[in-house]
N, C-alpha and C positions, 0 to 999 in steps of 0.2 A: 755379343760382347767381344771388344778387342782384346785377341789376345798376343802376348809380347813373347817372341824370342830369347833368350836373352845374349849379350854379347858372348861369352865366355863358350856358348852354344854355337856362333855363328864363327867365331875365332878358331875352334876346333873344327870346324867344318873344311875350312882355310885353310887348316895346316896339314889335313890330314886326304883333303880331298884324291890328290895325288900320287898319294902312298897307303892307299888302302886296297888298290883295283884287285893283291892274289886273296882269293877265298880259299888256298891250299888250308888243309887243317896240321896245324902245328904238330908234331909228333906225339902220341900216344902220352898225356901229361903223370906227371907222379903226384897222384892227391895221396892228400893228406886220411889215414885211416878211417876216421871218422864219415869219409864221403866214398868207402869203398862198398860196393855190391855184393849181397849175395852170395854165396859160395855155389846156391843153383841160379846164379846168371851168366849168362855171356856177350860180349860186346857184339851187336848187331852190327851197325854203324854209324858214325862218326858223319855228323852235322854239322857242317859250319855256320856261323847265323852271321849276320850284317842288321845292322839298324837301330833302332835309338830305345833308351828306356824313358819312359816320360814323367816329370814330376808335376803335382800343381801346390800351387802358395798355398798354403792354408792355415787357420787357427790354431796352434797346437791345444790338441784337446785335454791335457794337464796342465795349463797355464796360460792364465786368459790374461790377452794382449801381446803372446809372443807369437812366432810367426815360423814356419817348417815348409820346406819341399818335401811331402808327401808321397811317396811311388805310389802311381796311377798304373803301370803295365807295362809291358817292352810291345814295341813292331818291331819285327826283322823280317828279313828271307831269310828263306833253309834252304844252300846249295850242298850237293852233293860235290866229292872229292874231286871233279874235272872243272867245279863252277858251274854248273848246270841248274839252276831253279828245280828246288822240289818241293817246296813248302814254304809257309809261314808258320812263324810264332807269333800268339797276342794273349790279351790279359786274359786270365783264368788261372792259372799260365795253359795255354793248349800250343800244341803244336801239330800243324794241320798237312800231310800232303796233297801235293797236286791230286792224288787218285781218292782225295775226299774220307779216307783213313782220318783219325785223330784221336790224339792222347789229350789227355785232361791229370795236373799233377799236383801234388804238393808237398814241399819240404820237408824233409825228413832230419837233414842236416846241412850247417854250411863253416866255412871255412875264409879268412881274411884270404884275399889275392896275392898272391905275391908279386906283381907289382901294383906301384901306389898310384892311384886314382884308379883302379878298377874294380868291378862288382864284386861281388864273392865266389868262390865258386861252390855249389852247390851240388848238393843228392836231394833229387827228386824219386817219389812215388810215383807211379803212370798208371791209369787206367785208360783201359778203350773207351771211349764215348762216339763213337762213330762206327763205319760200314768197314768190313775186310778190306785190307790193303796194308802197303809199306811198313802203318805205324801200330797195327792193331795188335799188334803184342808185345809194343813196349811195354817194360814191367817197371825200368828204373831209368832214370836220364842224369849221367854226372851235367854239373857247365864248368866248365874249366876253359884254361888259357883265355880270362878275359881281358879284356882290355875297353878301358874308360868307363861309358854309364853310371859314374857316380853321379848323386843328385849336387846343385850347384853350391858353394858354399854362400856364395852373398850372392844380394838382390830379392829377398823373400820378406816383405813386411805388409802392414797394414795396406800400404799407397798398390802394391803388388799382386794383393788379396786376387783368386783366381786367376792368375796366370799361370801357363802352364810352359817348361822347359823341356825342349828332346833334344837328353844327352846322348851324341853317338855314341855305339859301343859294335864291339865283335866278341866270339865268343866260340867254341868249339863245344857242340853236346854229344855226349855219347851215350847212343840209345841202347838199352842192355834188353833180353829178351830172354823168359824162363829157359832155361837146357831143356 
C-alpha cells in the first residue's frame, strides 16, 4: 500500500533542515510539579532525541465516519551532550543504548509544552527490559524542551484512510536513576 507524506510534513522538513544540526541539550528545564521525580532519584543524564513521531489516518473509534491522526510511536536517535550516537527511542516507548541496555516506560503524568506546536512534556515510569548497561537503571525519564511532533491538523479523512505522517520533533530526556 502507498503510503503519503504529507505536505506540512515535507514543508517542515524544509524549513527546519538547516537549523536543526546542534543536538546540544537546552539547559536543565523547569517542569512543571506534576512531572517532578522522586525525592529518591537523581538526574543520571540528559538525552537529547532528534526524529519524528508518527501518526496514521484512522476511524475515530467514537464516531463512525469521522477521521483522526492516531499516534503510532516516535523514531529518534539518542545523542549524548557532544552529539555523539548513543541510542534510539521507538514505540513501546523504549529507549535502547548502543550497549544493548534498554528501558521500557509508561506515563505517569504529562504537561501542555510551552511552546505551541509541540509534544507534551512528560514523566515517565522506566523499567529495565534489557542486559546491564548505560540505561539499566533508569527508574524515571522527564521529555521536556520539545519542540514540533504534533499530529497534523488537516488532511486525515476517509480518501486518506491509512496513511501515515512523520512529524519531526526534538526533545531533551532526562533519565533519573534510584539514589
Amino acid at each position: 500500500m502507498y503510503k503519503r507524506t504529507s505536505v506540512a510534513t515535507l514543508l517542515f522538513f524544509a524549513l527546519h533542515a538547516g537549523g536543526c544540526t546542534s543536538l546540544e541539550p537546552s539547559p536543565m528545564a523547569s517542569v512543571p510539579d506534576k512531572l517532578r521525580t522522586g525525592a529518591n532519584e537523581s538526574l543520571a543524564i540528559v538525552v537529547p532525541a532528534k526524529g519524528v513521531q508518527i501518526y496514521e489516518c484512522r476511524m475515530k473509534k467514537d464516531r463512525s465516519g469521522a477521521y483522526e491522526w492516531a499516534f503510532v510511536g516516535p523514531e529518534a536517535a539518542l545523542y549524548d551532550r557532544r552529539g555523539n550516537p548513543i541510542g534510539r527511542h521507538y514505540a513501546g516507548p523504549h529507549w535502547e543504548s548502543t550497549d544493548g541496555s534498554k528501558v521500557l516506560a509508561k506515563v505517569k503524568a504529562h504537561a501542555d509544552a510551552p511552546a505551541h506546536g509541540a509534544i507534551p512534556w512528560l514523566l515517565l515510569e522506566a523499567r529495565s527490559v534489557g542486559p546491564t548497561g548505560a540505561f539499566s537503571k533508569v527508574t524515571s525519564i522527564q521529555r521536556a524542551n520539545t519542540v514540533g511532533g504534533v499530529a497534523p491538523e488537516n488532511g486525515c479523512s476517509h480518501i486518506a484512510a491509512g496513511t501515515t505522517a512523520r512529524v519531526p520533533y526534538t526533545a531533551d530526556y532526562y533519565f533519573f536513576t534510584a539514589r
